[in-house]
C-alpha positions as a Python dict, from the first residue, in 0.01 Angstrom:
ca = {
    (1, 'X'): (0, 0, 0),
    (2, 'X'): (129, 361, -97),
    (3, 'X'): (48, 618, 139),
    (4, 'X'): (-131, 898, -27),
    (5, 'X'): (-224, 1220, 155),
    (6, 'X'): (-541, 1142, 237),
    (7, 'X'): (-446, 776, 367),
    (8, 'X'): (-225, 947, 602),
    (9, 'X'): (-509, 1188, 764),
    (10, 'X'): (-798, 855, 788),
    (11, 'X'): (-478, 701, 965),
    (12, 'X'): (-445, 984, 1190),
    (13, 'X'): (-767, 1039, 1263),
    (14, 'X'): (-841, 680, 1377),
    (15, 'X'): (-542, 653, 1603),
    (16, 'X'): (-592, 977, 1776),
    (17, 'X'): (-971, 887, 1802),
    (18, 'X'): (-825, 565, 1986),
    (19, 'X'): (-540, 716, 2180),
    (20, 'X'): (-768, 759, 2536),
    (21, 'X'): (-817, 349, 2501),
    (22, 'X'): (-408, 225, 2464),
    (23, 'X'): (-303, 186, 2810),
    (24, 'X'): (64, 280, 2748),
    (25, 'X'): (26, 571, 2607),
    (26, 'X'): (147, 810, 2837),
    (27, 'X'): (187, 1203, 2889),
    (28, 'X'): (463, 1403, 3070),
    (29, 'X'): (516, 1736, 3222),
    (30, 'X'): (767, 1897, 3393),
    (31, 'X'): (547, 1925, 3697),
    (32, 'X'): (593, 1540, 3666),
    (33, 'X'): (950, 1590, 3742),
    (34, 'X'): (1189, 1585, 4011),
    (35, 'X'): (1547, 1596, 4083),
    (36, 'X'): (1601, 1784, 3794),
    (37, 'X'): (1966, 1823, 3733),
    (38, 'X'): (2143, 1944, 3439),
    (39, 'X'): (2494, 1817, 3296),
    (40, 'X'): (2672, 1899, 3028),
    (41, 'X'): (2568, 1801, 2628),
    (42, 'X'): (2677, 1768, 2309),
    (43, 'X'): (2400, 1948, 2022),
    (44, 'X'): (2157, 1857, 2333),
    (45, 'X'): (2122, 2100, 2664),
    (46, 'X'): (2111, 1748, 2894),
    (47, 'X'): (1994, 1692, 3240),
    (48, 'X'): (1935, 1409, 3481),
    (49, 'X'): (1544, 1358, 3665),
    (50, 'X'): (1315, 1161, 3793),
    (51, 'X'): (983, 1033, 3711),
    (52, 'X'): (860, 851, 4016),
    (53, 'X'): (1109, 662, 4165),
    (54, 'X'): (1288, 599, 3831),
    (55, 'X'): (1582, 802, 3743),
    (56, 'X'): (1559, 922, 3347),
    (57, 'X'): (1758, 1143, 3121),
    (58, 'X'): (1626, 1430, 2939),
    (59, 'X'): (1743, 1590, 2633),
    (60, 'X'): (1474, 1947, 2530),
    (61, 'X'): (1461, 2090, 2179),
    (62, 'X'): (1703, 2394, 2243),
    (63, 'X'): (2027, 2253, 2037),
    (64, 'X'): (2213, 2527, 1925),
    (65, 'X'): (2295, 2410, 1613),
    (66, 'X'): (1986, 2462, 1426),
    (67, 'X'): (1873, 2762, 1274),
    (68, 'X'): (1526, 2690, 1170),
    (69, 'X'): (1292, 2638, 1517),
    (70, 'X'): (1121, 2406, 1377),
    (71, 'X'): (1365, 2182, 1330),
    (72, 'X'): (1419, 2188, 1710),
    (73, 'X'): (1116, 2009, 1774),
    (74, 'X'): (1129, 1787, 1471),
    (75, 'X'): (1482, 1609, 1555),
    (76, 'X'): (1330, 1527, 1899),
    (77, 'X'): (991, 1385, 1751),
    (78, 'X'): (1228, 1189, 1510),
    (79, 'X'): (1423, 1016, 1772),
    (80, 'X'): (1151, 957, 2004),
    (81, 'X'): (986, 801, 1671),
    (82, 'X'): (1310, 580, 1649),
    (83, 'X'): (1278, 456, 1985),
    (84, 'X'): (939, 334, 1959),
    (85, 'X'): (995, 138, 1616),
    (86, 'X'): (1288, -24, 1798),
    (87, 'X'): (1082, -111, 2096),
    (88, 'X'): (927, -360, 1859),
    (89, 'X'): (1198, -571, 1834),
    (90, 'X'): (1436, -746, 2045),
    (91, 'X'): (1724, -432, 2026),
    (92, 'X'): (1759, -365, 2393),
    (93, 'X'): (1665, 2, 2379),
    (94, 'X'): (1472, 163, 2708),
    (95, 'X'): (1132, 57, 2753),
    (96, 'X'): (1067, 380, 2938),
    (97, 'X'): (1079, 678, 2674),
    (98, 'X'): (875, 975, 2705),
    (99, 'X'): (807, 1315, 2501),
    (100, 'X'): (786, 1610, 2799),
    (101, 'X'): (628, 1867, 2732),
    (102, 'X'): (781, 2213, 2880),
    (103, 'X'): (479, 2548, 2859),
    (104, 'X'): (667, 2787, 3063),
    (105, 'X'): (1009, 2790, 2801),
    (106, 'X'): (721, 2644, 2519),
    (107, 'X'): (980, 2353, 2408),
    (108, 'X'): (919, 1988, 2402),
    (109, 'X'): (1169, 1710, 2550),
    (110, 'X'): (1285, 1321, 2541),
    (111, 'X'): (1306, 1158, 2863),
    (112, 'X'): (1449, 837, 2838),
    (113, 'X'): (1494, 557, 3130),
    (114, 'X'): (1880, 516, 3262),
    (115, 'X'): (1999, 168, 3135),
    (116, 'X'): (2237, 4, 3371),
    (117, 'X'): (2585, -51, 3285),
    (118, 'X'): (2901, 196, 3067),
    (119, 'X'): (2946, 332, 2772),
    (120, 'X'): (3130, 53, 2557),
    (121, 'X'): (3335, 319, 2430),
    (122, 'X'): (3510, 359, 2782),
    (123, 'X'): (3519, -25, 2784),
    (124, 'X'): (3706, -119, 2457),
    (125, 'X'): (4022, -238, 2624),
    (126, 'X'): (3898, -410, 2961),
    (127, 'X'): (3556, -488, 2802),
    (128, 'X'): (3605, -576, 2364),
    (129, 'X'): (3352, -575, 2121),
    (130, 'X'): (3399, -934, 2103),
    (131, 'X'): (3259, -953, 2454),
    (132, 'X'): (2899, -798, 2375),
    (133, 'X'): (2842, -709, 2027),
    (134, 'X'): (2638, -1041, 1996),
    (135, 'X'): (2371, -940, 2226),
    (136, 'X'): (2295, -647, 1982),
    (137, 'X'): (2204, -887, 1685),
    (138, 'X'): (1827, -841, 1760),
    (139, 'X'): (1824, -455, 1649),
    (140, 'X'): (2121, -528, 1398),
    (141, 'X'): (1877, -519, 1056),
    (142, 'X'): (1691, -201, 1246),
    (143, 'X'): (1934, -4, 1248),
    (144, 'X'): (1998, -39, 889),
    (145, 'X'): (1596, -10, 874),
    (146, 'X'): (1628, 318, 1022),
    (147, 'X'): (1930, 474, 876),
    (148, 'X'): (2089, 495, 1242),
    (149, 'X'): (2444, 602, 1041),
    (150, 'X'): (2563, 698, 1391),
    (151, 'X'): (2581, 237, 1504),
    (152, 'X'): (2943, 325, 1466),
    (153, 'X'): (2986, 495, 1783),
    (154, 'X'): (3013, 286, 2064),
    (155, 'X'): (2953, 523, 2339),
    (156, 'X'): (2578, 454, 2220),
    (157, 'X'): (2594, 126, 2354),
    (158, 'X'): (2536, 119, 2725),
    (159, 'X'): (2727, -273, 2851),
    (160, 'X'): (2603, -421, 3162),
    (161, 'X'): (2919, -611, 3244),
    (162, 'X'): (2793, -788, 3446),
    (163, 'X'): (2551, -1015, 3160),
    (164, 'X'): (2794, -905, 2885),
    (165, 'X'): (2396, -776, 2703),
    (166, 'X'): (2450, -420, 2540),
    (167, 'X'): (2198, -161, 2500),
    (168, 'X'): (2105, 90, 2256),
    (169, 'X'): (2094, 455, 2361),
    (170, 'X'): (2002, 801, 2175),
    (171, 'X'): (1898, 658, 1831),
    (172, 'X'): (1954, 1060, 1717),
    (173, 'X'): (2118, 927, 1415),
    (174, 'X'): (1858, 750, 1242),
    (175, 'X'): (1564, 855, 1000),
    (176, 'X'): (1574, 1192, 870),
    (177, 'X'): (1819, 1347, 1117),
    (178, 'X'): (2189, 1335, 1160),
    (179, 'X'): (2328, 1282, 1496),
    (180, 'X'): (2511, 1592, 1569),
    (181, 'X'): (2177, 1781, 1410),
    (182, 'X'): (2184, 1851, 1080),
    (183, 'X'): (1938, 1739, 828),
    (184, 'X'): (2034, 1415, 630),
    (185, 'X'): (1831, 1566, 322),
    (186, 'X'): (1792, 1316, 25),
    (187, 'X'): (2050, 1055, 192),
    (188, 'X'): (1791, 924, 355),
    (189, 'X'): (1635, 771, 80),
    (190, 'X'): (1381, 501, 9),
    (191, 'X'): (1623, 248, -83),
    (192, 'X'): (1803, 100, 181),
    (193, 'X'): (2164, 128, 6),
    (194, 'X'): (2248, 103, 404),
    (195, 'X'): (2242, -289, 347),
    (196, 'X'): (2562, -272, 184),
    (197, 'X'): (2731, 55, 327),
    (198, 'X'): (2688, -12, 707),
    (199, 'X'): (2763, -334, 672),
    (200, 'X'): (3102, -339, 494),
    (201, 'X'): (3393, -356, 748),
    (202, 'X'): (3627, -174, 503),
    (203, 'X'): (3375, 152, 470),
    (204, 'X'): (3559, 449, 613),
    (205, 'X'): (3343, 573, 906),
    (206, 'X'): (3094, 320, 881),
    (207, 'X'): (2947, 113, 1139),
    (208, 'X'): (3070, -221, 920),
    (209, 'X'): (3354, -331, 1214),
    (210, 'X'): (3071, -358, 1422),
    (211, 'X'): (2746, -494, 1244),
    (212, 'X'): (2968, -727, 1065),
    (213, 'X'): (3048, -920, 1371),
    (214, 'X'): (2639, -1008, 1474),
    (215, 'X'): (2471, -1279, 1459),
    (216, 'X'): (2327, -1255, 1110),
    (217, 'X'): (2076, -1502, 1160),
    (218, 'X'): (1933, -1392, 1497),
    (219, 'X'): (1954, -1010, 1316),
    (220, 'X'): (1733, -1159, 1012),
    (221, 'X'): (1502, -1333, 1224),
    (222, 'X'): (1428, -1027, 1489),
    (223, 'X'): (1359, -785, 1133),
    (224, 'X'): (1128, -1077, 1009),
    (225, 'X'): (949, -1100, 1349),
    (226, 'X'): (762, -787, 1299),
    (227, 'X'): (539, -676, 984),
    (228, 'X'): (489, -310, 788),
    (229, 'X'): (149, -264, 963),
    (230, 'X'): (265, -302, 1326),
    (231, 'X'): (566, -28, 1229),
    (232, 'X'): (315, 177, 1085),
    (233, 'X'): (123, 167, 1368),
    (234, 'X'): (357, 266, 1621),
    (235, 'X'): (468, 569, 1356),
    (236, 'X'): (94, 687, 1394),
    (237, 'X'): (73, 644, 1745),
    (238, 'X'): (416, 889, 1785),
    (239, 'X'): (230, 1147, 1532),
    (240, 'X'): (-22, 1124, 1783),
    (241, 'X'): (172, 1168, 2129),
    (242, 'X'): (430, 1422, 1999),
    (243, 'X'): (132, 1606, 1844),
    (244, 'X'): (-3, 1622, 2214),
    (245, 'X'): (295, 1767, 2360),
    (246, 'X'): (380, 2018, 2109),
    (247, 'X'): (-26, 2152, 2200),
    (248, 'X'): (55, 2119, 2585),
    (249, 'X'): (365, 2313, 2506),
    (250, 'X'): (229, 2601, 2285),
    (251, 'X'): (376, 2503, 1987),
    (252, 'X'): (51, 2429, 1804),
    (253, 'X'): (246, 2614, 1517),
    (254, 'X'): (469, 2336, 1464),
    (255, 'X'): (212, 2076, 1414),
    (256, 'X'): (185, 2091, 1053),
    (257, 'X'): (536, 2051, 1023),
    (258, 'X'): (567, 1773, 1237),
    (259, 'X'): (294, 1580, 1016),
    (260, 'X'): (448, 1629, 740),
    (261, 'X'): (771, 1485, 828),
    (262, 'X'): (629, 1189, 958),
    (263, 'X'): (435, 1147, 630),
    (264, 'X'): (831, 1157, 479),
    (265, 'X'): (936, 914, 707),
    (266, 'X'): (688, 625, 651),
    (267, 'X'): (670, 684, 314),
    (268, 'X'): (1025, 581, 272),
    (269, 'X'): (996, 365, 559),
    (270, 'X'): (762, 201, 359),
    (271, 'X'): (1039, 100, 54),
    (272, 'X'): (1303, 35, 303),
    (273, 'X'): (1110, -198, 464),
    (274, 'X'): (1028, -448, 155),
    (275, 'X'): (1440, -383, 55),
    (276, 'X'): (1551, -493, 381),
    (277, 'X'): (1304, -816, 412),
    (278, 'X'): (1388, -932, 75),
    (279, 'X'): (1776, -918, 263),
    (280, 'X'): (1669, -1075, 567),
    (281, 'X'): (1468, -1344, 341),
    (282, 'X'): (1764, -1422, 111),
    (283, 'X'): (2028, -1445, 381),
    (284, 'X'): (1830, -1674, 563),
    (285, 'X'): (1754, -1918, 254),
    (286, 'X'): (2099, -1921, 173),
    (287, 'X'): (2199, -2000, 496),
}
């Protein structure tokens, strides 16, 4: 199925009209907040708080490298949108992500759940690759899926040592956005040419060391394990919940824009999807 314009608004419409009846969907304030307590950041102004007893870290739509506002908001719907596709599958991302919505400084942010372990970057020589890469095989064909260019850098791997299982942490790399902000523009494309660049181990800068080294089989099978319509589904149900907090948090103006780029994103998501199945299929039969 293509996704015309007016697909795209009956879809809308019949997941907001059944947003009050999915239990998890969830909203957050700051008032929700406590122990609010900011640390340095990269592109991201990044702080440390807690929502109940759980402690959570929260990136807000104030990077400095963006000139268009818009775009502020967008990058943080986009990864948010990135984390719930990835929840589908067995990647080891946080189960506990959540959009915040901010009124008083009328931005929106990304709380995410604290995942226990290091960075594998600081781990490389007391902790190899060797040691945990396998346990990322589950979310291996994803992040192809999603374009996350920014695999390659392992300080976005959280390693419980521990259980040797890695984790997958700020997906800000993937779909339309680049990590450190910027827009990927037409490199994000509806053909998955990602099958072959992020997974050649001699690519300069690409993530091939790494996604080379997974369990192929387990990565195929994971991708297999969910269909187009349950991805599509959890893309609608983001429109929906970002939509929500960019009202709470007075950026109603944005809302077009952020519709629009999620109508990009499936639409190529769409493409991507059928390239990278016919991958996971063929591997698999020739294995």
């Amino acid at each position: 199925m293509r996704l015309t314009t007016g697909t795209l608004k009956s879809l809308i419409l019949e997941v907001l009209s059944e947003e009050r009846d999915i239990q998890y969907v969830k909203e957050a304030k700051m008032e929700d907040l406590s122990d609010v307590c900011y640390i340095g950041g990269s592109t991201h102004q990044l702080a440390t708080c807690k929502i109940g007893e759980d402690k959570y870290y929260l990136k807000f739509s104030d990077s400095y490298a963006f000139s268009n506002p818009t775009d502020k908001s967008m990058q943080i719907g986009v990864e948010y949108l990135a984390y719930k596709i990835y929840q589908l599958y067995p990647a080891n991302v946080p189960q506990g992500v959540e959009v915040v919505s901010d009124p008083q400084q009328k931005r929106i942010g990304l709380a995410t759940a604290e995942m226990k372990g290091q960075p594998a970057g600081d781990l490389r020589h007391s902790f190899p690759a060797k040691d945990w890469v396998s346990s990322i095989s589950g979310g291996a064909m994803v992040d192809i899926f999603l374009a996350n260019w920014d695999v390659k850098n392992t300080n976005n791997f959280v390693v419980d040592t521990e259980t040797a299982i890695a984790s997958r942490v700020d997906p800000g790399g993937s779909l339309t956005f680049r990590a450190q902000g910027g827009r990927k523009g037409d490199r994000f494309s509806g053909q998955a040419g990602e099958i072959k660049t992020m997974m050649d181990p001699n690519m300069r800068g690409g993530a091939g060391w790494l996604l080379s080294q997974v369990d192929m089989k387990k990565a195929c099978e994971a991708f297999l394990s969910v269909s187009w319509p349950e991805i599509q589904q959890a893309i609608m149900l983001s429109l929906g919940e970002v939509s929500r907090e960019l009202k709470n948090a007075g950026l109603s103006d944005q809302m077009i824009a952020w519709q629009d780029e999620v109508k990009q994103i499936m639409t190529k998501l769409e493409t991507r999807h059928a390239d990278v199945k016919d991958h996971c299929e063929h591997t698999l039969s020739e294995m």
